[in-house]
N, C-alpha and C positions, 0 to 999 in steps of 0.2 A: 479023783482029780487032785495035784497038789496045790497049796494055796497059790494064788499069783504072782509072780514080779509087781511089787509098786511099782517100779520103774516102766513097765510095761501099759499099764495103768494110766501113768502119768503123760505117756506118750499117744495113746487113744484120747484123755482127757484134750492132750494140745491140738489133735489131728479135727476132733468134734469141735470144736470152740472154731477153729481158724478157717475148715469147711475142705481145707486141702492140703498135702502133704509137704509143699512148696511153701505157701502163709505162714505155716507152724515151723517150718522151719527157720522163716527169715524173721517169725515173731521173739521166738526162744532160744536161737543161736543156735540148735542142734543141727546137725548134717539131714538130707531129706530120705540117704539110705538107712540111718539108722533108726529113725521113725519109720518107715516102711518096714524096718525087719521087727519093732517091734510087734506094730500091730498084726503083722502076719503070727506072730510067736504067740501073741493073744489068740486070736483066732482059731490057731491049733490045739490050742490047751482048750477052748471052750468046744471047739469042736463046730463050730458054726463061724461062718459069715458074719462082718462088725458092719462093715460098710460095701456100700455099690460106688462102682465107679461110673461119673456121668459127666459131661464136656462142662459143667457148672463144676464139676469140684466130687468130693466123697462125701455121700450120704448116706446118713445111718441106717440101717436095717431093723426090722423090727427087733434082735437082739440087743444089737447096736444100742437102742433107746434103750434098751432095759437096763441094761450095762450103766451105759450112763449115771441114768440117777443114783446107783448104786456109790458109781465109782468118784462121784461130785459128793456125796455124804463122806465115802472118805476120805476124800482132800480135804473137808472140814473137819475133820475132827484131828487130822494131823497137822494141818493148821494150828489148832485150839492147842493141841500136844507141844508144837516148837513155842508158839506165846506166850503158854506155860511155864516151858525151860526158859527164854529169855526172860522173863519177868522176875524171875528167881537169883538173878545175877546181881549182886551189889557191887560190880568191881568198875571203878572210873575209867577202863578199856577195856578194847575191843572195837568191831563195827557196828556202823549206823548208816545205814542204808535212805535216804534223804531222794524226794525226788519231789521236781519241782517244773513247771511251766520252762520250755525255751529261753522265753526271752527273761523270765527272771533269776533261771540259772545261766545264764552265758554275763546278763549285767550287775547281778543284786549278789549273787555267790561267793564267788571268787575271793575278792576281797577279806571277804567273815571267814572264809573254810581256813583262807591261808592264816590268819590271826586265831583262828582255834587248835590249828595244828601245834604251835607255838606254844599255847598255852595249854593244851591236853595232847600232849605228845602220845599217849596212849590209846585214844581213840581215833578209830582209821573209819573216815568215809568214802560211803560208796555213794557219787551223785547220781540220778538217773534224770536225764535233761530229757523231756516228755509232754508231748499235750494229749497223751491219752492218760485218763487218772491210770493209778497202779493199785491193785486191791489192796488194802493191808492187813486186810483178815486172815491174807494167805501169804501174808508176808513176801510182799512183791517189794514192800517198802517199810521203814519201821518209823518212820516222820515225811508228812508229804505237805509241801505249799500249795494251797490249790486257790481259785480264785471264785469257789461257791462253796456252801456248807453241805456235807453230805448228809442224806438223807435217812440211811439205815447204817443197821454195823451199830458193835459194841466200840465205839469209837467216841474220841473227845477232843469236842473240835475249838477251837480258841481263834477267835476276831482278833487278829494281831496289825491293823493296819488299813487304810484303805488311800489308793495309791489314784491321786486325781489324773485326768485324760484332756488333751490337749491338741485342735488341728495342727498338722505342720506342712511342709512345703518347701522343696529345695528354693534358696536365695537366686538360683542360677534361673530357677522354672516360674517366681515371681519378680524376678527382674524383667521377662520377656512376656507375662500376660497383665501382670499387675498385683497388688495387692487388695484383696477386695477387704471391703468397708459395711457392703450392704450385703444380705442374703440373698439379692437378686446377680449381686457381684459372683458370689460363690459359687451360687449355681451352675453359673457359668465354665466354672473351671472342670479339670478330670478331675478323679479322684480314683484312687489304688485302692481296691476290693479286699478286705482279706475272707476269702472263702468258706472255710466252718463256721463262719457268725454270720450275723445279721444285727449286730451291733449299729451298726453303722446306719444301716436302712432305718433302727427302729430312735436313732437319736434323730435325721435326718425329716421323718414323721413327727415326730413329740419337737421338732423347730417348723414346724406348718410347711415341711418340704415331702410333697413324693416324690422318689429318683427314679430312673427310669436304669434300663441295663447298659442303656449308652452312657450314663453317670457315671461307671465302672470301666473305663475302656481296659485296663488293667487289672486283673486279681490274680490273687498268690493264696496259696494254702498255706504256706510257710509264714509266721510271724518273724522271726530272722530276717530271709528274701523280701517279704513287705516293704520292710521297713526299707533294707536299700534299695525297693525300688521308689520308694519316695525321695532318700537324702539323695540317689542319680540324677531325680528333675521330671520324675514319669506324671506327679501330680500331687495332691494333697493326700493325705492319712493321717491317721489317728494312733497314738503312741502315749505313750506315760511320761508325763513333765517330768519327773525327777531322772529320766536319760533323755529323752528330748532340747528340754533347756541348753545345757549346756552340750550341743553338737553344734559346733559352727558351720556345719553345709547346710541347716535350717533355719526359719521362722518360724512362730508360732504364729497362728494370721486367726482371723474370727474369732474372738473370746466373745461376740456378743453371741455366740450358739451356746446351748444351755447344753454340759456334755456330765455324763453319772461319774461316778471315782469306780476304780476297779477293788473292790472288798478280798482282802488274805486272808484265807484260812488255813491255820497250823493247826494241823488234824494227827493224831496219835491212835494206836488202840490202845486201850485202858488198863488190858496186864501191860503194856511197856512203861505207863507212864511213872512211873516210881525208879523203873533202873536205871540207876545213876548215870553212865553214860549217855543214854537218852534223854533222862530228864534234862542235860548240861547242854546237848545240842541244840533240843528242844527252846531252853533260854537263850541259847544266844541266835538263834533265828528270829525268836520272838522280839529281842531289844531290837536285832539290827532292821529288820523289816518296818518295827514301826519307827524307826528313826527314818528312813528311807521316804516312808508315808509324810510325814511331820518336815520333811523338806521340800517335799514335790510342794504341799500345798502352801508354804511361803512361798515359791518361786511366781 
């Protein structure tokens, strides 16, 4: 048998992980024929069946599984091989692949990207505006803002900030219920759900409140959508004072609820962090983040 297509590899790799040939394609941007002809191309060169087809999606086979582990060692080791080359780079340009939570690259971004452009004319970023993490051991990302420390990975993670949280509530939607004063006030009111967390439920507990599902008559999985559906008047949410404050369709209302700060971590992997273009990004996310942090909690 001749050695394999990586690329073939790569495409099994995306089809096992997503579970379906449809997933992996709308996860990686590939077409879903061209996935399907690889792993068939796989397939024929092993000479065996990868996967079964089942109304859940494509499951492995017991080659399938073998393959796998095989073929997950070598995405790491080629992994470790691009980290290598990158980390070897002394030149103040090229790309830096950045990616960061929604809501703090559509608000906190912007601003920094377009003032470093200006002033490192040479280095091109790629943002990836995400709330699912990005690996960076596999170079999905070469600097990522995340808002918890990661846990494994030859990675180096730096406390750049911690961004306070604050209720709010459209003006229009406490003009017409009121503004509450007491916790028995608040209770009272809706409040917009954001879906992935439980944030909310476990602040709402640690203020001697259980909610109930009727507390949420609203929830959103989208952190963006949340949000306007709070400044439209849907109900109260929870949001970051240093964009919060200053939207004039809100209030901030109950500051006697006791609410956590939201903690940034600017996380690297450790062959980048020396190459000069990354190191450069690297600092100015870091100044501009904790300045960001250092104004929420004056406001």
């Amino acid at each position: 048998m001749r050695a394999l297509d990586w690329s073939l590899l790569q495409s099994f790799l995306r089809v096992a992980a997503a579970g379906s040939l449809s997933a992996a394609a709308r996860r990686h941007g590939v077409s879903q024929p061209t996935l399907g002809r690889h792993v068939r191309a796989l397939e024929a060169a092993l000479e065996q069946p990868l996967f079964t087809r089942r109304p859940e999606g494509q499951v492995l086979t017991a080659m399938g599984h073998q393959l796998l582990a095989h073929a997950r060692d070598m995405e790491a080791a080629a992994a470790r091989l691009s980290l290598t080359a990158a980390g070897a780079s002394e030149r103040l340009e090229g790309t830096v692949r950045v990616t960061a939570a929604r809501v703090v690259a559509h608000w906190h971004l912007p601003r920094l990207l377009a003032r470093l452009r200006l002033e490192e004319p040479g280095i091109r970023i790629d943002l990836v505006a995400s709330d699912v993490p990005e690996n960076l051991m596999h170079r999905e990302a070469d600097i990522a803002l995340r808002m918890f420390r990661p846990e494994r990975g030859d990675l180096l993670a730096q406390k750049v900030a911690e961004l306070p949280l604050g209720l709010y509530a459209a003006r229009s939607y406490l003009d017409r219920v009121g503004r509450p004063q007491t916790l028995k006030a608040l209770q009272a009111l809706d409040f917009v759900g954001y879906g992935p967390s439980d944030l909310m439920q476990r602040v709402m507990a640690e203020n001697g409140w259980q909610p109930r599902r009727e507390t949420f008559p609203l929830r959103c999985e989208d952190q963006l959508v949340n949000w306007a559906l709070v400044c439209a008047g849907c109900g109260v949410g929870g949001f970051q004072r240093s964009i919060a404050d200053s939207d004039p369709r809100v209030e901030r209302v109950a500051d006697f609820v006791r609410l956590p700060v939201l903690p940034v971590w600017l996380v690297v992997p450790e062959a980048l962090r020396h190459v000069p273009r990354v190191a450069r990004v690297r600092a100015a996310l870091a100044e501009e983040m904790a300045r960001i942090g250092a104004a929420g909690s004056a406001g």
